[in-house]
C-alpha positions as CSV (number, residue, x, y, z in Angstrom):
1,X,-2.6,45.1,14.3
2,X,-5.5,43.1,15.4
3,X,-7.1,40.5,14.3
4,X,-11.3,40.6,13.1
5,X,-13.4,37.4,12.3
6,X,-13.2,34.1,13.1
7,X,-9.7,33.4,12.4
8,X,-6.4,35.1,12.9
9,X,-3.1,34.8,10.6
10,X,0.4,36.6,11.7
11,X,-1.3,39.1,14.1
12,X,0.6,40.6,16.5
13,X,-1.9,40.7,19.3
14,X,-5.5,38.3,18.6
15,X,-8.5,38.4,20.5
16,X,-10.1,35.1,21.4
17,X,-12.9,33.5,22.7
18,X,-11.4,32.0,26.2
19,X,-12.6,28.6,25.6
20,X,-10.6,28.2,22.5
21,X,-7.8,29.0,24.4
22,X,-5.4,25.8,25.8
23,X,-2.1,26.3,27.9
24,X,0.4,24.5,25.8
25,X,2.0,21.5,28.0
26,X,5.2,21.7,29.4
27,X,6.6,19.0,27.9
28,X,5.0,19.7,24.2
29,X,8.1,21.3,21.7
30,X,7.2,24.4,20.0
31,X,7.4,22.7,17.1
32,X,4.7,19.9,18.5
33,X,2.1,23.1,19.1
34,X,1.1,24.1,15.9
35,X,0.0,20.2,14.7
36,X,-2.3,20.4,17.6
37,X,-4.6,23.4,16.5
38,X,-6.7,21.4,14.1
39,X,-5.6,18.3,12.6
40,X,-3.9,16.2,15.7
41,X,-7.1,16.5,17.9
42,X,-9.8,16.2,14.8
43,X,-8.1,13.2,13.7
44,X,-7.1,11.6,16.7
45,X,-10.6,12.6,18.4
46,X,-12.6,11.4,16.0
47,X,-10.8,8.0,16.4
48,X,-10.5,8.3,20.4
49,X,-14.0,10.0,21.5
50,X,-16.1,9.1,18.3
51,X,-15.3,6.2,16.5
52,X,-13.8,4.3,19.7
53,X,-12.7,1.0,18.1
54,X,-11.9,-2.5,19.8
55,X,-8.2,-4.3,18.9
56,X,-10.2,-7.3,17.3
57,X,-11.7,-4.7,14.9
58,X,-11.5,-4.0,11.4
59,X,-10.8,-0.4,10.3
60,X,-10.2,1.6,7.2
61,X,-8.6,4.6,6.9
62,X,-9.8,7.0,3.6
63,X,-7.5,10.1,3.0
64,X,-3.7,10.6,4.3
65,X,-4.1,14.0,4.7
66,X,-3.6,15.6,7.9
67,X,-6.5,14.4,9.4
68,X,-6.2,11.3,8.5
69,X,-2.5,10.6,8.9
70,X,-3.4,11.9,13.0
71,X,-6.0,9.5,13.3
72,X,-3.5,6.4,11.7
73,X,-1.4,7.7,14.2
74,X,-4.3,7.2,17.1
75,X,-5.0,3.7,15.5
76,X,-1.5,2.4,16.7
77,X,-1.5,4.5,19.9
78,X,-4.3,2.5,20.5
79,X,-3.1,-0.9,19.6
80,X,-5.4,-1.4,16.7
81,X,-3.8,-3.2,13.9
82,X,-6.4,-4.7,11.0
83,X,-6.2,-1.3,9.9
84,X,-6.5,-0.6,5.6
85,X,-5.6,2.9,4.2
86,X,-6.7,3.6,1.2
87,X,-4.9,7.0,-0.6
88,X,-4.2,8.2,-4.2
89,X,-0.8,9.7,-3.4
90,X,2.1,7.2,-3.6
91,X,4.1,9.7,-1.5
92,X,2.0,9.3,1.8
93,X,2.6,5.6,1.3
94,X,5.5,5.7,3.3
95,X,3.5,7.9,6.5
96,X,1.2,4.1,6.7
97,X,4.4,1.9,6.4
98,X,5.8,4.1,9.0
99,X,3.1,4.1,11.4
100,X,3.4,0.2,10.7
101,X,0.5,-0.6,8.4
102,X,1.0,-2.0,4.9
103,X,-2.4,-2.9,3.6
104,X,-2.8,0.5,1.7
105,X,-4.6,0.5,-2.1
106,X,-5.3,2.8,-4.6
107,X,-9.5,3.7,-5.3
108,X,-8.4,5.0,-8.6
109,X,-7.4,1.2,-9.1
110,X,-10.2,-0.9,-10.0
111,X,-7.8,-4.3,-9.2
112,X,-7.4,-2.6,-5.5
113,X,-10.7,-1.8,-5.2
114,X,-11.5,-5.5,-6.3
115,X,-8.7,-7.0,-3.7
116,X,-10.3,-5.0,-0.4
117,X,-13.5,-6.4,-1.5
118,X,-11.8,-9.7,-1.2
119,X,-9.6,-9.1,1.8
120,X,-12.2,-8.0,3.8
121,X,-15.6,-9.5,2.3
122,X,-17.8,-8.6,5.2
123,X,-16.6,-5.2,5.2
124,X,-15.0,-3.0,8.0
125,X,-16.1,-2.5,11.4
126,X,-15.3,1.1,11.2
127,X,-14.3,3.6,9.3
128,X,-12.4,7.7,9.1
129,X,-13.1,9.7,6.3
130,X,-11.2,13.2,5.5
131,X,-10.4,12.9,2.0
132,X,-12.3,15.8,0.6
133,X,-14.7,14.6,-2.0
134,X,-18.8,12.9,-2.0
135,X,-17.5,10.1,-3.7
136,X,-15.0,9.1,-1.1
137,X,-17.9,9.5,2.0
138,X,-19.9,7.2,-0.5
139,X,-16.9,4.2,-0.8
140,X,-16.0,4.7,2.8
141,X,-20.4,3.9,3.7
142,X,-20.2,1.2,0.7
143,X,-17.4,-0.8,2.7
144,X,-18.5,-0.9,6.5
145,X,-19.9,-4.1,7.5
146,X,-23.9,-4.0,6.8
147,X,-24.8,-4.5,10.4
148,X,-23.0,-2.3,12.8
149,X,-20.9,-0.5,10.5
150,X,-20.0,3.2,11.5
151,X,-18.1,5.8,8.9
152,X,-17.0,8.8,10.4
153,X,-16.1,11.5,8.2
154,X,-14.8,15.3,8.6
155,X,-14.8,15.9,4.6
156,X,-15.8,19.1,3.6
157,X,-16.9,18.2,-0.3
158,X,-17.6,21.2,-2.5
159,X,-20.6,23.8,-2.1
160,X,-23.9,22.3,-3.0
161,X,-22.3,18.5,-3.9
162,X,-24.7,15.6,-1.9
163,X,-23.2,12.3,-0.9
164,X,-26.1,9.0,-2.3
165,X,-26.4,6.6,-0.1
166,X,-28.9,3.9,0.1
167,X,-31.4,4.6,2.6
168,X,-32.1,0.3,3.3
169,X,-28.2,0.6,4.4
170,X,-28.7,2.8,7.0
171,X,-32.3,0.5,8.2
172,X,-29.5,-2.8,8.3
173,X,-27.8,-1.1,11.0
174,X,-25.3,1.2,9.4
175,X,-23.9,4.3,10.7
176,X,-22.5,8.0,9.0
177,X,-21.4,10.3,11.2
178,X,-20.0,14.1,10.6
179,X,-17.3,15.2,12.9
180,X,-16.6,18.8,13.8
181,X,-13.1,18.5,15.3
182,X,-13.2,15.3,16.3
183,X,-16.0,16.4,19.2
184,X,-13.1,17.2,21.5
185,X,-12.9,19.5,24.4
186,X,-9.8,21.2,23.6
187,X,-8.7,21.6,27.5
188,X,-9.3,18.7,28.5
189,X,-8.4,16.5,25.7
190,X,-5.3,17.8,24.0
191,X,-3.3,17.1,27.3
192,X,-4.3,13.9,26.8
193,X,-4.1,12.7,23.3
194,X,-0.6,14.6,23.4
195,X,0.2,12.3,26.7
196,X,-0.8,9.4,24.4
197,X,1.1,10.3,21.4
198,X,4.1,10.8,23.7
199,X,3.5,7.7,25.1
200,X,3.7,5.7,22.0
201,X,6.7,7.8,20.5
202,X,4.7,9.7,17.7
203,X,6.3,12.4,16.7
204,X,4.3,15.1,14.3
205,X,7.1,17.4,13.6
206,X,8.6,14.0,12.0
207,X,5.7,13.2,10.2
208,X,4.6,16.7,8.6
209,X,8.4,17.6,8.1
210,X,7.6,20.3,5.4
211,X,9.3,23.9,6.9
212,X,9.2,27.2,5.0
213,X,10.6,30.6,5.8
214,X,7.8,33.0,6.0
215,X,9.3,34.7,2.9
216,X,8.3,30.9,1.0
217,X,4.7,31.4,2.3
218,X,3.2,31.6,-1.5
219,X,5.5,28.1,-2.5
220,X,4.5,26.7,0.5
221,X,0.4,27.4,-0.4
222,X,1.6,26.2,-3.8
223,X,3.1,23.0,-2.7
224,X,0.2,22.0,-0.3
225,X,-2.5,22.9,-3.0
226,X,-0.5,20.3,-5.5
227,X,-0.3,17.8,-2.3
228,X,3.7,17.8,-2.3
229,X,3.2,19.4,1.7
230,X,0.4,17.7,3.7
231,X,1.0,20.3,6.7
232,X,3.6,23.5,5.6
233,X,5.2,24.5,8.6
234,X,5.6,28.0,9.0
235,X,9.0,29.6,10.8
236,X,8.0,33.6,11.1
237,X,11.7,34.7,11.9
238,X,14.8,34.3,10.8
């Protein structure tokens, strides 16, 4: 009846902490809420609050899952537009051409890895990380400008797996970050980066637009685990 630990799923009643606890806006669909429990504000806060970049700068995005499809979607809030995705799913393609940016490659394509190298041969000014593995932290540190390059990343890589980097990188003026939620303060920033988003006319019902009844709930783990779903949507009645 009642939810224990640190997370609660289909309770009736839940019991928690009242700093996790955000009024939703007024003008915020019930649809809108859900996006904005972990993956809007992570990956629109580590763009917004952490990585904070200019709209002469260079960024590259690493991972079109939710994370990083909310902070693509921060990147043209903001007006930033030398932006480079790069993503193995040919599917979430379409998510960057609709958010406007077309320079997206392929890291499992040695000729795109060869052409960003060329595109951008003093690497990028900044750059979001949230594509799950060591090696992708590693690419996203090996392409930031030597000088005042800064990677943020909110990756969780498997148990016990290290990320290599070379330590003389990091003496040059290089900068990794880890983000836990984007270092938001959930009151006071969700109103805000959901004032943005409105602002700008991003939608995330329209760009997570997988729906499930509840009795679907094992297709829709199935379909997100195989990548088909970035964010299964949940509808608990009928």
């Amino acid at each position: 009846k009642i939810n224990s630990g640190y997370i609660t799923t289909f309770s009736n009643y839940s019991l928690i902490c009242e700093d996790r606890i955000v009024k939703k806006p007024k003008l915020m669909k019930d649809i809108e809420a859900p996006f904005y429990g972990c993956a809007v504000p992570t990956g629109a806060g580590m763009v917004i609050k952490q990585l904070k970049p200019k709209t002469s700068q260079k960024i590259l995005v690493i991972g079109l899952g939710a994370i990083g499809i909310s902070a693509l979607a921060a990147l043209k809030a903001l007006g930033i537009k030398k932006v480079c995705v790069i993503e193995t799913n040919k599917e979430r393609f379409k998510i960057a051409r609709k958010l406007g940016f077309y320079n997206i490659f392929n890291p499992l394509n040695k000729k795109d890895l060869n052409t960003i190298k060329k595109l951008y041969p003093r690497g990028f000014d900044g750059c979001i990380e949230s594509a799950g593995h060591k090696t992708s932290i590693e690419l996203g540190f090996s392409l930031i400008n030597s000088v005042k390059g800064k990677i943020i990343f909110a990756s969780h890589p498997a148990k016990n797996k290290k990320i290599s980097i070379d330590p003389h990188e990091l003496i040059k003026g290089k900068k990794i970050i880890g983000s836990w939620g984007g270092d938001i303060l959930p009151k006071k920033d969700i109103l805000k980066i959901f004032k943005l988003f409105r602002r700008n006319n991003i939608n995330f019902h329209h760009l997570f637009k997988s729906r499930y009844n509840f009795y679907d709930i094992n297709k829709a783990i199935s379909d997100f685990k195989t990548g088909k779903s970035i964010r299964p949507l949940i509808k608990m009645s009928h």
